[in-house]
SEKE-675286 format. One record per residue (C-alpha): residue in one letter; x, y, z; residue number from 1. Coordinates in Angstrom, 2 decimals, padded with zeros to 5 digits. Layout:
BEGIN
<site><resn>A</resn><u>X</u><v>Y</v><w>Z</w><resi>NUM</resi></site>
...
This chain:
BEGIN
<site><resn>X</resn><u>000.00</u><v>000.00</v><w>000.00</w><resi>1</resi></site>
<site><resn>X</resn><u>001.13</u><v>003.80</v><w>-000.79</w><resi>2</resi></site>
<site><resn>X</resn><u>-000.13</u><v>005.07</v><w>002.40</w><resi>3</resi></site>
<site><resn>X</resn><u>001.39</u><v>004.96</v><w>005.40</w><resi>4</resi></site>
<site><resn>X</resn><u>-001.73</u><v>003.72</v><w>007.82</w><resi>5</resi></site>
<site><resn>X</resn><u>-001.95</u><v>001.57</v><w>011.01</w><resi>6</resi></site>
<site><resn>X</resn><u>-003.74</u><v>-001.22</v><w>011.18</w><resi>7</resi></site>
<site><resn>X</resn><u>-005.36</u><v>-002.17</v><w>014.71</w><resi>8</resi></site>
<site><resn>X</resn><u>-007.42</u><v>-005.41</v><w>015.04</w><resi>9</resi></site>
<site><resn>X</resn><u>-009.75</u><v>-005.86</v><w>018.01</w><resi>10</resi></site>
<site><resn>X</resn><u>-011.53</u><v>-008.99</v><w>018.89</w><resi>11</resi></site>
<site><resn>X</resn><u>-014.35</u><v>-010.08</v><w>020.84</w><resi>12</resi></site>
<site><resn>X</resn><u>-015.14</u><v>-006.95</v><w>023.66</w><resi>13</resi></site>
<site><resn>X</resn><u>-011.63</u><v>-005.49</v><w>022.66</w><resi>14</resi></site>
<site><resn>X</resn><u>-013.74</u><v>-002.82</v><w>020.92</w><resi>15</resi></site>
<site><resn>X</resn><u>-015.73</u><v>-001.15</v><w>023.59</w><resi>16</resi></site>
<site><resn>X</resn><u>-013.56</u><v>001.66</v><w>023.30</w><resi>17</resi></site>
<site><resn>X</resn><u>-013.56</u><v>002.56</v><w>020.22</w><resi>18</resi></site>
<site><resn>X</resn><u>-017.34</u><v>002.22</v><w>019.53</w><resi>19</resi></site>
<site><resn>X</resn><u>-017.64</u><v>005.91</v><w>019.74</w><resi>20</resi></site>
<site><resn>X</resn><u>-014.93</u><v>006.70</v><w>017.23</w><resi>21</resi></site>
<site><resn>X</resn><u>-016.52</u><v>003.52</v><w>014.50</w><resi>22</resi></site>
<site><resn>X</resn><u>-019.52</u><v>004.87</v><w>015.01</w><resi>23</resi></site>
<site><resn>X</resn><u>-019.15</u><v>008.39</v><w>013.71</w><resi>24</resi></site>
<site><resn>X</resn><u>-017.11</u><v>006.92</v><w>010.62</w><resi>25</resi></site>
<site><resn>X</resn><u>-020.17</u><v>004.61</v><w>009.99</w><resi>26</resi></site>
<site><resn>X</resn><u>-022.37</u><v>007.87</v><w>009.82</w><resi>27</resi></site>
<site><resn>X</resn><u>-019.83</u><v>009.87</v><w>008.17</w><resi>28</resi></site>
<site><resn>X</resn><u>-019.61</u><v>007.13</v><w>005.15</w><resi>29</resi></site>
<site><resn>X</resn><u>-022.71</u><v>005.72</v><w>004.84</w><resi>30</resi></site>
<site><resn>X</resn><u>-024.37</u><v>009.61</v><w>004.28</w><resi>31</resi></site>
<site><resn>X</resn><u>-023.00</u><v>008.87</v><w>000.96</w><resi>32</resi></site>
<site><resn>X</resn><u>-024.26</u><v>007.17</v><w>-002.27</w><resi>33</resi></site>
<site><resn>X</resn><u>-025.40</u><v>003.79</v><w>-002.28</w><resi>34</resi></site>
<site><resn>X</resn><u>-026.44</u><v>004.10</v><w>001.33</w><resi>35</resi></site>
<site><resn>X</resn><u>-027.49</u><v>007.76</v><w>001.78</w><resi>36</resi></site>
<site><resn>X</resn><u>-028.16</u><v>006.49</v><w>005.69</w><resi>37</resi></site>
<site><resn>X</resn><u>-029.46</u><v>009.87</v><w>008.00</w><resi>38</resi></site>
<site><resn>X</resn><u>-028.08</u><v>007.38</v><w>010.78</w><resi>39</resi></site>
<site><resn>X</resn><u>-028.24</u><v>008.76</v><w>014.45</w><resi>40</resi></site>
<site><resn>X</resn><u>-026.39</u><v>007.86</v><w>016.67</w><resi>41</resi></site>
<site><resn>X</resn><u>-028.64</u><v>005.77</v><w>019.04</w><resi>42</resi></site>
<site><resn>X</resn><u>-029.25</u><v>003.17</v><w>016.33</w><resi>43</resi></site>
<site><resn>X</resn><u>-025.51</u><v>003.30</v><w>015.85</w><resi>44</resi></site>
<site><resn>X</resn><u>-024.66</u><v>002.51</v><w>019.52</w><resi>45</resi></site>
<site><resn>X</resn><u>-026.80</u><v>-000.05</v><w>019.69</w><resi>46</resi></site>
<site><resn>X</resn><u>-025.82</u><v>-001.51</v><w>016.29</w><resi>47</resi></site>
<site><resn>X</resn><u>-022.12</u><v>-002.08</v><w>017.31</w><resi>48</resi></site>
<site><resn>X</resn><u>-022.72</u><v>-003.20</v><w>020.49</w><resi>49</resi></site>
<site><resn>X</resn><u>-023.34</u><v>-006.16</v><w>018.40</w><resi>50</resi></site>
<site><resn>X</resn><u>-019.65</u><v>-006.29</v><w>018.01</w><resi>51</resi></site>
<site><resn>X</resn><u>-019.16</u><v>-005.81</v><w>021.55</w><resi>52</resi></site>
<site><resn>X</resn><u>-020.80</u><v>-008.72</v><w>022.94</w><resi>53</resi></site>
<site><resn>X</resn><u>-020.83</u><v>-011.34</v><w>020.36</w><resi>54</resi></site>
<site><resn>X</resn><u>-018.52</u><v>-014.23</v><w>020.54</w><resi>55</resi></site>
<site><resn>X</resn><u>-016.00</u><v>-014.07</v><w>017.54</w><resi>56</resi></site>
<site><resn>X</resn><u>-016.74</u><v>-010.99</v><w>016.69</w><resi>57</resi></site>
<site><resn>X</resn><u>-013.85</u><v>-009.05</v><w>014.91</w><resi>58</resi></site>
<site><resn>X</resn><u>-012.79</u><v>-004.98</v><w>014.23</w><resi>59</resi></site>
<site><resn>X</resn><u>-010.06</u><v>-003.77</v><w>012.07</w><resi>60</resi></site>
<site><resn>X</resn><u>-009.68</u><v>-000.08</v><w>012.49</w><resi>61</resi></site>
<site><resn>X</resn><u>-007.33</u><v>002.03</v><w>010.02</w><resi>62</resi></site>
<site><resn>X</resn><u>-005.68</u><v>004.88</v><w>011.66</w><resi>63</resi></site>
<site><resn>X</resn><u>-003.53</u><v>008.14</v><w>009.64</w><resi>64</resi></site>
<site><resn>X</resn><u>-002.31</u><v>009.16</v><w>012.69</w><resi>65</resi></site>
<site><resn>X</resn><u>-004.53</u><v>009.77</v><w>015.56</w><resi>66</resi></site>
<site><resn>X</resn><u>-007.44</u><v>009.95</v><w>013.03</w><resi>67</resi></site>
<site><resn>X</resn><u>-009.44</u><v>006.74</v><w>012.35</w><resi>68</resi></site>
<site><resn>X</resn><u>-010.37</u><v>006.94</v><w>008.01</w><resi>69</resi></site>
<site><resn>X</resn><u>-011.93</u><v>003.20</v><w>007.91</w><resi>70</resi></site>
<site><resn>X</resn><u>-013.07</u><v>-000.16</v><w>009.50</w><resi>71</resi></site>
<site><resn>X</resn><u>-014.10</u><v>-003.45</v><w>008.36</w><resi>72</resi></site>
<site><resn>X</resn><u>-015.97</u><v>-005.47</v><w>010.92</w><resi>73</resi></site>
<site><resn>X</resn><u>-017.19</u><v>-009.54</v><w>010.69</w><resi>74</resi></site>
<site><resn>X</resn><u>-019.08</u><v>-012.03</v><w>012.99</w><resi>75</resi></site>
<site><resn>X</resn><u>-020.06</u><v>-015.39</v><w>013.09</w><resi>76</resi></site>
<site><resn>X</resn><u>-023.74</u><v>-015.45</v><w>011.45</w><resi>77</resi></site>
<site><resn>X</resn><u>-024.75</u><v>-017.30</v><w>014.22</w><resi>78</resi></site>
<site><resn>X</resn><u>-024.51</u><v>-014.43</v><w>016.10</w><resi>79</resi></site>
<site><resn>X</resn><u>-025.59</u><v>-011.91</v><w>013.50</w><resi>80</resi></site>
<site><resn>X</resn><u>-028.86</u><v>-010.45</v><w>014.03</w><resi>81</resi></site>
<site><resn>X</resn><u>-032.01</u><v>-012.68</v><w>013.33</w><resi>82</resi></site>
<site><resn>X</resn><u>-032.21</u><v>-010.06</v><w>009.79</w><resi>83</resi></site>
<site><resn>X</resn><u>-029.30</u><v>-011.46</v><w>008.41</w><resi>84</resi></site>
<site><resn>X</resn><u>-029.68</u><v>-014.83</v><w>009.28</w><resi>85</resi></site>
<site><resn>X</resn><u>-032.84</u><v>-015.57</v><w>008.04</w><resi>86</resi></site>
<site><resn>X</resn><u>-032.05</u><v>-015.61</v><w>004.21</w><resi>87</resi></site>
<site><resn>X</resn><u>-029.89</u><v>-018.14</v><w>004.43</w><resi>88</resi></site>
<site><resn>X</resn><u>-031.93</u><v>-020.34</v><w>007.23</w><resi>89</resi></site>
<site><resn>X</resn><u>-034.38</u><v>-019.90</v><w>004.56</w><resi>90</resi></site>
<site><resn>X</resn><u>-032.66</u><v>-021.53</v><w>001.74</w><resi>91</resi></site>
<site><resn>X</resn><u>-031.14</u><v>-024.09</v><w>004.04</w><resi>92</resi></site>
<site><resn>X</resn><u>-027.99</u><v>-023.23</v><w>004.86</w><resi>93</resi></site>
<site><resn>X</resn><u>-026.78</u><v>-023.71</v><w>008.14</w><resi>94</resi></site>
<site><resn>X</resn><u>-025.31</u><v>-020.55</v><w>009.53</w><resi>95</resi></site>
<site><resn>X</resn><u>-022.76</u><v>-021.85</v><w>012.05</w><resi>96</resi></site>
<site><resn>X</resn><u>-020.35</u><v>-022.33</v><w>009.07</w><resi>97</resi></site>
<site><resn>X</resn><u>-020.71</u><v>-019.06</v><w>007.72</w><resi>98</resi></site>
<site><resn>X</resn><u>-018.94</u><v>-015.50</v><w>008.58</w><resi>99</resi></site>
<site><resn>X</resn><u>-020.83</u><v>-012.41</v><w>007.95</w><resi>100</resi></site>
<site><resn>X</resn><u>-018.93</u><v>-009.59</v><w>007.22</w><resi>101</resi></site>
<site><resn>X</resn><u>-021.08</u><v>-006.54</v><w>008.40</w><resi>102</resi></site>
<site><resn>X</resn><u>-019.21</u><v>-003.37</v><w>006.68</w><resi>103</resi></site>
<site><resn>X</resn><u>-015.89</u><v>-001.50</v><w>005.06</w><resi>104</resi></site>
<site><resn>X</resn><u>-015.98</u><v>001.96</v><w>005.74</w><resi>105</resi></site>
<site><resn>X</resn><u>-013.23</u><v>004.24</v><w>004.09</w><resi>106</resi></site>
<site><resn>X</resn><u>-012.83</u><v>007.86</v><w>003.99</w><resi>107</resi></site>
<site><resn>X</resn><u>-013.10</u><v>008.97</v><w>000.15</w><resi>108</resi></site>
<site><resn>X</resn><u>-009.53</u><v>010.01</v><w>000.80</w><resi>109</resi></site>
<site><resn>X</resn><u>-008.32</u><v>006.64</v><w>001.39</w><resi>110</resi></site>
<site><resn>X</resn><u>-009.93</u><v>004.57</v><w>-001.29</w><resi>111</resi></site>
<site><resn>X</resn><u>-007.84</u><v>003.58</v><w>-004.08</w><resi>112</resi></site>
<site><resn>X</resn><u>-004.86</u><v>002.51</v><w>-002.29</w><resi>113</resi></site>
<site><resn>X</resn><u>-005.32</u><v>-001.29</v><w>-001.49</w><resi>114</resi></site>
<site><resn>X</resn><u>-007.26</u><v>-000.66</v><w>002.07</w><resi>115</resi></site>
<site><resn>X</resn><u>-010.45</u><v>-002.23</v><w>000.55</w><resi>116</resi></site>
<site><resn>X</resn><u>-008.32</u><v>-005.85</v><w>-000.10</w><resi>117</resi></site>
<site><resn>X</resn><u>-006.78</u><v>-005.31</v><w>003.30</w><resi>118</resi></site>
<site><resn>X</resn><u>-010.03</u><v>-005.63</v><w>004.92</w><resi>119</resi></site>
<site><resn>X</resn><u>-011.25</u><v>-008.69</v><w>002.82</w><resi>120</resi></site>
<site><resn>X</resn><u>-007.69</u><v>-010.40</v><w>003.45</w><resi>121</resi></site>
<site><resn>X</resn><u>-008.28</u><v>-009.91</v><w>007.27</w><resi>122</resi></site>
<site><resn>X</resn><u>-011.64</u><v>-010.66</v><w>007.57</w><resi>123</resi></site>
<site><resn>X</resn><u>-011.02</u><v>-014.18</v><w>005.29</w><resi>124</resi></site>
<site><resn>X</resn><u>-008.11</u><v>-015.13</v><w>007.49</w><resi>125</resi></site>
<site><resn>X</resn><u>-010.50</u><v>-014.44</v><w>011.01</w><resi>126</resi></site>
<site><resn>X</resn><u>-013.31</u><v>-016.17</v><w>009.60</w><resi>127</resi></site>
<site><resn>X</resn><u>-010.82</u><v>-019.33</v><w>008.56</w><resi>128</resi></site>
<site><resn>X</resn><u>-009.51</u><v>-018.77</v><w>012.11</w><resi>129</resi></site>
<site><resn>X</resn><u>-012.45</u><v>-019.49</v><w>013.68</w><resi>130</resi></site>
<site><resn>X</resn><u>-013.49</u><v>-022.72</v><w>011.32</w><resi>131</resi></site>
<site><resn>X</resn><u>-015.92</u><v>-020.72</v><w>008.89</w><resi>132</resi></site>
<site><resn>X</resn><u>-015.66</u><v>-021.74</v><w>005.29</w><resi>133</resi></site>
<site><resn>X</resn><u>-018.28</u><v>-019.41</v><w>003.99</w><resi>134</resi></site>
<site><resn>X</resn><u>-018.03</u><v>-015.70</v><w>004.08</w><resi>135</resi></site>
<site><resn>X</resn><u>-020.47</u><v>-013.28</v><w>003.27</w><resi>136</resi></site>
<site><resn>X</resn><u>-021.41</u><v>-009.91</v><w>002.88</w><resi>137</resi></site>
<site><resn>X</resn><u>-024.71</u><v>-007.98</v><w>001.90</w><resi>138</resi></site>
<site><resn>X</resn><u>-024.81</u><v>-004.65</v><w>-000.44</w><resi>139</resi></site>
<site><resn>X</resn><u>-027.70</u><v>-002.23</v><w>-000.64</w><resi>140</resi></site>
<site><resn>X</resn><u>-029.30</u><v>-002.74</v><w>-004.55</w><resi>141</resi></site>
<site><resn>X</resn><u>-029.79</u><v>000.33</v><w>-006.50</w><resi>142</resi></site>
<site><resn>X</resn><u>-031.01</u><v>001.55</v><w>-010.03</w><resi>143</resi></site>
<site><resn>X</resn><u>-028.66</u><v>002.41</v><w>-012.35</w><resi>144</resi></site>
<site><resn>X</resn><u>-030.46</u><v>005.62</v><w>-013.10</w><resi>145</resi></site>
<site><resn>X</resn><u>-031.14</u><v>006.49</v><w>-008.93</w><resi>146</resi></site>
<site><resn>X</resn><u>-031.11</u><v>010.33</v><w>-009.09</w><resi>147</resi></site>
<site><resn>X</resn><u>-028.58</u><v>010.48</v><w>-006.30</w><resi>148</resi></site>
<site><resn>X</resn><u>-025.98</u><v>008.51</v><w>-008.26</w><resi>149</resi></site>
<site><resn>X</resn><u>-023.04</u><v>010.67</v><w>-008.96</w><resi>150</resi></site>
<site><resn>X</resn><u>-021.71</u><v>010.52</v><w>-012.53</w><resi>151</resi></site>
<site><resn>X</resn><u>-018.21</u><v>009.53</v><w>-010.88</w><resi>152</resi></site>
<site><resn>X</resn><u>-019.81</u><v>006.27</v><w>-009.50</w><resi>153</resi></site>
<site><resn>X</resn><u>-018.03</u><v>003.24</v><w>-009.45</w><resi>154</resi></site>
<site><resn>X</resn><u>-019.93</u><v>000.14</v><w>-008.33</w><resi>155</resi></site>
<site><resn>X</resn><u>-018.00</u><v>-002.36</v><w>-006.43</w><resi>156</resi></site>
<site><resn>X</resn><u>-019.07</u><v>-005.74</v><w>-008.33</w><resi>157</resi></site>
<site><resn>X</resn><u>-016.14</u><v>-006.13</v><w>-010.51</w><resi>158</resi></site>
<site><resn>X</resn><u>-014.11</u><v>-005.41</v><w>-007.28</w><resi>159</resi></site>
<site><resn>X</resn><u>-015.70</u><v>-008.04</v><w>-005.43</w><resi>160</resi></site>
<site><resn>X</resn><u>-015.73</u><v>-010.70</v><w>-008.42</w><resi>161</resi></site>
<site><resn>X</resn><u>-012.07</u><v>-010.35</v><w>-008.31</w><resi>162</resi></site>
<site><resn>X</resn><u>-011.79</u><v>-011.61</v><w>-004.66</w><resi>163</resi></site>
<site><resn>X</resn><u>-013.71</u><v>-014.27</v><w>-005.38</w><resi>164</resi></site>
<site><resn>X</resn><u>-017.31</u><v>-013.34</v><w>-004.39</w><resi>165</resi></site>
<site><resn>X</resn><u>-020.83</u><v>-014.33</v><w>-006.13</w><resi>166</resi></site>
<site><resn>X</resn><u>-024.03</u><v>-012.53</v><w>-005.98</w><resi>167</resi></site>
<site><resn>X</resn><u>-026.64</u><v>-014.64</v><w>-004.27</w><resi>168</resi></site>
<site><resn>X</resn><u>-029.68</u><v>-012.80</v><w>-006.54</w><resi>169</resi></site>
<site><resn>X</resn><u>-031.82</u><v>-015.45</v><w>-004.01</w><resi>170</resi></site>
<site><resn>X</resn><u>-030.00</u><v>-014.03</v><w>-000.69</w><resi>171</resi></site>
<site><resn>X</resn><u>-032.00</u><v>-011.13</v><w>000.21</w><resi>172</resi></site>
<site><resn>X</resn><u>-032.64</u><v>-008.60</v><w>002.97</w><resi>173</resi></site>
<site><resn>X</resn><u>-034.64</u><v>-005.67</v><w>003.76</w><resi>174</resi></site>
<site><resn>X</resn><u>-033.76</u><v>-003.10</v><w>006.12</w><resi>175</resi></site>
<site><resn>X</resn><u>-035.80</u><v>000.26</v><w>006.81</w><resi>176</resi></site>
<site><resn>X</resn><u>-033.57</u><v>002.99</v><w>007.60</w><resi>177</resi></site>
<site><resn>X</resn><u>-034.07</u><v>007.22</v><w>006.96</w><resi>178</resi></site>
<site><resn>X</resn><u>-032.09</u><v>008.54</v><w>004.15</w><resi>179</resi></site>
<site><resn>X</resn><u>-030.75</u><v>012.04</v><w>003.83</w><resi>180</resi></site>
<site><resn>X</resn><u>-033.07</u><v>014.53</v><w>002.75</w><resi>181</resi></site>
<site><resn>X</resn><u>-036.62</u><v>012.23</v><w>003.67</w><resi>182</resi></site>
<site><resn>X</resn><u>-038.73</u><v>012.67</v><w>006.41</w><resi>183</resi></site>
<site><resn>X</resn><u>-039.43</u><v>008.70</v><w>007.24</w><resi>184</resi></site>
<site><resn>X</resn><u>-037.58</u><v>005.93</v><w>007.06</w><resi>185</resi></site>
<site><resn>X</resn><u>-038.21</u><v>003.37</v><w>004.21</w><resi>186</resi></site>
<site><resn>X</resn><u>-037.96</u><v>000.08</v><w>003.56</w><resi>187</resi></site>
<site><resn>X</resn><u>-034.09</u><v>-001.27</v><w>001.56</w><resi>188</resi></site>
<site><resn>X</resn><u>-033.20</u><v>-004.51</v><w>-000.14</w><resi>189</resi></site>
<site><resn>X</resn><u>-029.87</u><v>-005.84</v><w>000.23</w><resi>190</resi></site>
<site><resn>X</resn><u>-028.13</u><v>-008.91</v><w>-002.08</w><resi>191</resi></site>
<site><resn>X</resn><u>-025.83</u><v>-011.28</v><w>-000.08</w><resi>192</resi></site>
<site><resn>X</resn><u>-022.36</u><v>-011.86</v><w>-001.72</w><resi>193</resi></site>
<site><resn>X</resn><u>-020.88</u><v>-014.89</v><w>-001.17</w><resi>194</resi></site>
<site><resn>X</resn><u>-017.34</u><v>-017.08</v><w>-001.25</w><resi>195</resi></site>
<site><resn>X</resn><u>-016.80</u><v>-020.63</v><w>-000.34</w><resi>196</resi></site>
């Protein structure tokens, strides 16, 4: 990698004390395009508390400095929320042997430089560290034409074919959560991605 960052990996409760720090990145990143997420930042406390409590749960933070610019988190589906599990109970897969890895965050700044493969090649080697063959990952789906899209928009597919991943057009979520600019929240569909 170009940059000069610092990598910190925390494990199980080892990121209590950071939650404050991840969860203003999460905010700050997922304002923009795909996700346009008005998060606040009760829902965002209690959303990586997940990652607090849950057995095998794993954090890699990327610092410049004393700044954090990214993260990349995973945990074992079994101990995903009941949302995430559910597609794949559905179709029959047993969820003790997969890994779900919940997000990569990135300052705009950052991106570009080899972080993004970082966090895949971390999360693979926890989630074959704690016996999971299958990883996963879900991605909110949106048109093409979306009038928020900027014209400088690069989906990530080709990105994630190259590591290996397949979209699971079966694999499905829905979340609600309030974008920028709406009054309500509204209902989102998310596509699993999947490798092994």
């Amino acid at each position: 990698m170009a940059m000069d960052l610092r990598f910190e990996e925390c494990r199980d409760g080892g990121i209590v004390a950071r939650i404050p720090e991840l969860g203003r990145l999460r905010i700050a990143v997922f304002r923009e395009y795909p996700y346009l997420y008005d998060g606040g930042w009760e829902a965002e406390m209690k959303y990586l508390r997940t990652y607090a409590m849950a057995a095998g749960s794993y954090v890699c933070l990327v610092w410049d400095g004393g700044e954090l610019v990214g993260a990349s988190t995973c945990v074992p589906m079994a101990e995903a929320g009941e949302a995430f599990r559910k597609p794949f109970a559905t179709a029959g897969m047993d969820v003790a042997r997969i890994c779900y890895f919940g997000e990569s965050v990135l300052l705009p700044a950052y991106r570009g430089h080899g972080v993004g493969r970082e966090f895949f090649r971390r999360r693979e080697a926890e989630a074959a560290r704690l016996g999971l063959p299958v990883t996963t990952f879900c991605a909110v789906d949106r048109p093409a034409d979306h009038p928020a899209r900027p014209e400088n928009h690069r989906p990530l597919d080709a990105f994630w074919e190259s590591l290996g991943y397949v979209r699971q057009h079966a694999l499905r979520a829905v979340f609600p959560w309030k974008e920028t600019g709406a009054d309500d929240e509204s209902d989102h569909t998310l596509t699993f991605w999947t490798k092994g």
